[in-house]
PyMOL CGO cylinders between C-alpha atoms (Angstrom):
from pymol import cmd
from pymol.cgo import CYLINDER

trace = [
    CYLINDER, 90.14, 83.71, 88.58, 93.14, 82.64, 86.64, 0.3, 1, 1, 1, 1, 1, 1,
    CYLINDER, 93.14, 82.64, 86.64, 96.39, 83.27, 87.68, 0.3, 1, 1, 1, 1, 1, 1,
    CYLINDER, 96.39, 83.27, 87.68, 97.35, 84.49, 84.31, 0.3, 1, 1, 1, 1, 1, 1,
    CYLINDER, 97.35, 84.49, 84.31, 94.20, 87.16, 84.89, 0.3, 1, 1, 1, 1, 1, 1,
    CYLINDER, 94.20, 87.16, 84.89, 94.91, 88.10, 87.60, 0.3, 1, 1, 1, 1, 1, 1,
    CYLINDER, 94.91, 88.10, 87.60, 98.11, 90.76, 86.84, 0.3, 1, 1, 1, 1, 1, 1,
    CYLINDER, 98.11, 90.76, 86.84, 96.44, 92.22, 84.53, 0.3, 1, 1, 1, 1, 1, 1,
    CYLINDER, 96.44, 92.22, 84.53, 93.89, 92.95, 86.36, 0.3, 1, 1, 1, 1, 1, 1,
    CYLINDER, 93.89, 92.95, 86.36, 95.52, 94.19, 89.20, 0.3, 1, 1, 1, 1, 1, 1,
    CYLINDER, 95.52, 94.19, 89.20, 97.32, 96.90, 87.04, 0.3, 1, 1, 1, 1, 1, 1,
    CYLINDER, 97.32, 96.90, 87.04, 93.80, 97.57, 85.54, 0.3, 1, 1, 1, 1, 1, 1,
    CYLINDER, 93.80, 97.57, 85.54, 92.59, 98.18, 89.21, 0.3, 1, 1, 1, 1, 1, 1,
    CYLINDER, 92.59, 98.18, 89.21, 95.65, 100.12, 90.05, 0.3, 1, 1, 1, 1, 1, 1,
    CYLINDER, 95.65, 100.12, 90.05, 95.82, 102.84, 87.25, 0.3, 1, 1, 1, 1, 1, 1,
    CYLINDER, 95.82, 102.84, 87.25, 92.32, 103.15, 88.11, 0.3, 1, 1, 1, 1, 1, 1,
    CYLINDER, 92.32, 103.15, 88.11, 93.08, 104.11, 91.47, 0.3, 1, 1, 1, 1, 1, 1,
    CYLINDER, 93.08, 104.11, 91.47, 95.64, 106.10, 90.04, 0.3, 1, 1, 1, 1, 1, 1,
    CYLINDER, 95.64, 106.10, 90.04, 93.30, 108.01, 87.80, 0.3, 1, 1, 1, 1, 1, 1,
    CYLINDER, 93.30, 108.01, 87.80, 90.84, 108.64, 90.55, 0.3, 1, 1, 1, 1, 1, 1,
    CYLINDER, 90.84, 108.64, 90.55, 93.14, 109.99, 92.96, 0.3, 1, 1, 1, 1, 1, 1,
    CYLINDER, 93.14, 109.99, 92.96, 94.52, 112.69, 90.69, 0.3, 1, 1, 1, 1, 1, 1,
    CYLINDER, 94.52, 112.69, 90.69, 91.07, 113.77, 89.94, 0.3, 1, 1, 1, 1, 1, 1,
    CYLINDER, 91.07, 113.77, 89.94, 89.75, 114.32, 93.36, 0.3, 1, 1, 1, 1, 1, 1,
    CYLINDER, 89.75, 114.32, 93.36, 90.71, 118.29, 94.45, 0.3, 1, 1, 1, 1, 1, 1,
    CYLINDER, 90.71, 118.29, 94.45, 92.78, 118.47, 97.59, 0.3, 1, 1, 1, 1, 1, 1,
    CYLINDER, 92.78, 118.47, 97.59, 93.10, 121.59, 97.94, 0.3, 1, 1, 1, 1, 1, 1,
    CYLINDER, 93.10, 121.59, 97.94, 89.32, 121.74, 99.11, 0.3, 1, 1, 1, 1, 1, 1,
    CYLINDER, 89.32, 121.74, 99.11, 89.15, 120.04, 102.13, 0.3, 1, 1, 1, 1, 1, 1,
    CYLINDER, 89.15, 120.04, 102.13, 91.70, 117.85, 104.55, 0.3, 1, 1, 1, 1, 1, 1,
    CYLINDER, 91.70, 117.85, 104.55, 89.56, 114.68, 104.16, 0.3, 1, 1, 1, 1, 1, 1,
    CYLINDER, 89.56, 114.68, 104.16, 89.68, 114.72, 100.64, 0.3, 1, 1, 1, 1, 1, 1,
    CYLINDER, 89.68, 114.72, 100.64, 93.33, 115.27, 100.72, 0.3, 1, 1, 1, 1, 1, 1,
    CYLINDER, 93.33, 115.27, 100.72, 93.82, 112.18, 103.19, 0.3, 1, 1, 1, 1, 1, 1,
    CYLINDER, 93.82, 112.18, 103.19, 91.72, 110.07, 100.41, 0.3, 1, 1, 1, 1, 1, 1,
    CYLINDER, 91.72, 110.07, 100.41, 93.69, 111.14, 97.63, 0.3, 1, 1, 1, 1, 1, 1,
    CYLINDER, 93.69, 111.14, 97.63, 96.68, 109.85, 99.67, 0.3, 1, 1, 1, 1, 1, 1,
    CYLINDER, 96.68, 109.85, 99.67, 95.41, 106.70, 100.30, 0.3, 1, 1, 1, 1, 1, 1,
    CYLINDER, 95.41, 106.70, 100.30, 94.11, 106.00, 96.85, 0.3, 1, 1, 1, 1, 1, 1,
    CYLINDER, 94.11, 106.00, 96.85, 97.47, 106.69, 95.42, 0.3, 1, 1, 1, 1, 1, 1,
    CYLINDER, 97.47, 106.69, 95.42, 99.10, 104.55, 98.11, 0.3, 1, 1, 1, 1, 1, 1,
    CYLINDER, 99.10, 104.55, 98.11, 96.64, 101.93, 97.53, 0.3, 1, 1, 1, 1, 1, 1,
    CYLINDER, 96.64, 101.93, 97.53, 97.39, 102.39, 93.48, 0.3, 1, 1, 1, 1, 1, 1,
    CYLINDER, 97.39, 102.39, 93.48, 101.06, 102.12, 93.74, 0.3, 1, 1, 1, 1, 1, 1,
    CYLINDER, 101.06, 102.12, 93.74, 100.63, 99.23, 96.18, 0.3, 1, 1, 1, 1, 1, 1,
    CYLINDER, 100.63, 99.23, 96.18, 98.80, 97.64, 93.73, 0.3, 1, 1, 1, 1, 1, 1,
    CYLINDER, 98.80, 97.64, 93.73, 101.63, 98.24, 90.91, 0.3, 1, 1, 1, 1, 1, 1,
    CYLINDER, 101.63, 98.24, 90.91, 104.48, 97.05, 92.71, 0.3, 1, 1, 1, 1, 1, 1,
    CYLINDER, 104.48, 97.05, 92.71, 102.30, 93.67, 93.43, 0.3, 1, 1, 1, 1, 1, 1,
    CYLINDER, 102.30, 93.67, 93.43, 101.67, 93.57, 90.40, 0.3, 1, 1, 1, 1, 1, 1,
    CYLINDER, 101.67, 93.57, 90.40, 105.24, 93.70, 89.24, 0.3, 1, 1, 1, 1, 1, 1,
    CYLINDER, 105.24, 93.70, 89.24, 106.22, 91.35, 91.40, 0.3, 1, 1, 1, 1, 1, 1,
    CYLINDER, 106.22, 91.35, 91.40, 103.75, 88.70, 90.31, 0.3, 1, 1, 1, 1, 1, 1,
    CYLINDER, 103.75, 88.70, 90.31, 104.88, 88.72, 87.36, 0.3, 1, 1, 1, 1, 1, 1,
    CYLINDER, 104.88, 88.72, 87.36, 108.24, 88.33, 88.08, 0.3, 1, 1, 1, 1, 1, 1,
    CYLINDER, 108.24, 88.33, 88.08, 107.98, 85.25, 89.90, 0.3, 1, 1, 1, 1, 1, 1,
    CYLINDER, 107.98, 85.25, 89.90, 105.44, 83.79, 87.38, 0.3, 1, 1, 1, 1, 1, 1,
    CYLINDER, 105.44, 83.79, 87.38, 108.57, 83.65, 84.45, 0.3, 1, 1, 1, 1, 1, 1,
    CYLINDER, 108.57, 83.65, 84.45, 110.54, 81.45, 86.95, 0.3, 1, 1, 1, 1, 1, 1,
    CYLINDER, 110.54, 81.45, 86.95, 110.24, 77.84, 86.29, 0.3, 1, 1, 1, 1, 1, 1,
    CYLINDER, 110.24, 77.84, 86.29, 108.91, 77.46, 82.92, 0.3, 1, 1, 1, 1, 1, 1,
    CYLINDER, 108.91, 77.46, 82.92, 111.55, 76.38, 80.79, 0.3, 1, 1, 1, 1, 1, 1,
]
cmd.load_cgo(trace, "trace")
């Protein structure tokens, strides 16, 4: 895959994560709470690599 696919598909992939860990119910069970935790880590993760990629990939081109 293209580099210049490949941010925007990691934020795709991220707010998914996102998404899915605010819809799973916590409250129910300590596994499911431990999943939404990592699926918003994992999501945020994801964001902030995201961010960065695209920082470095301005650098350079003028």
């Amino acid at each position: 895959m293209k580099k210049s696919r490949q941010t925007p598909a990691l934020v795709a992939a991220s707010i998914l994560l996102i998404i899915i860990s605010s819809v799973i119910p916590s409250d129910k069970s300590a596994w499911l709470g431990a999943l939404q935790t990592i699926l918003l880590g994992a999501g945020l993760l994801g964001c902030c690599m995201a961010f960065v990629r695209f920082t470095k990939g301005g650098k350079g081109k003028r």
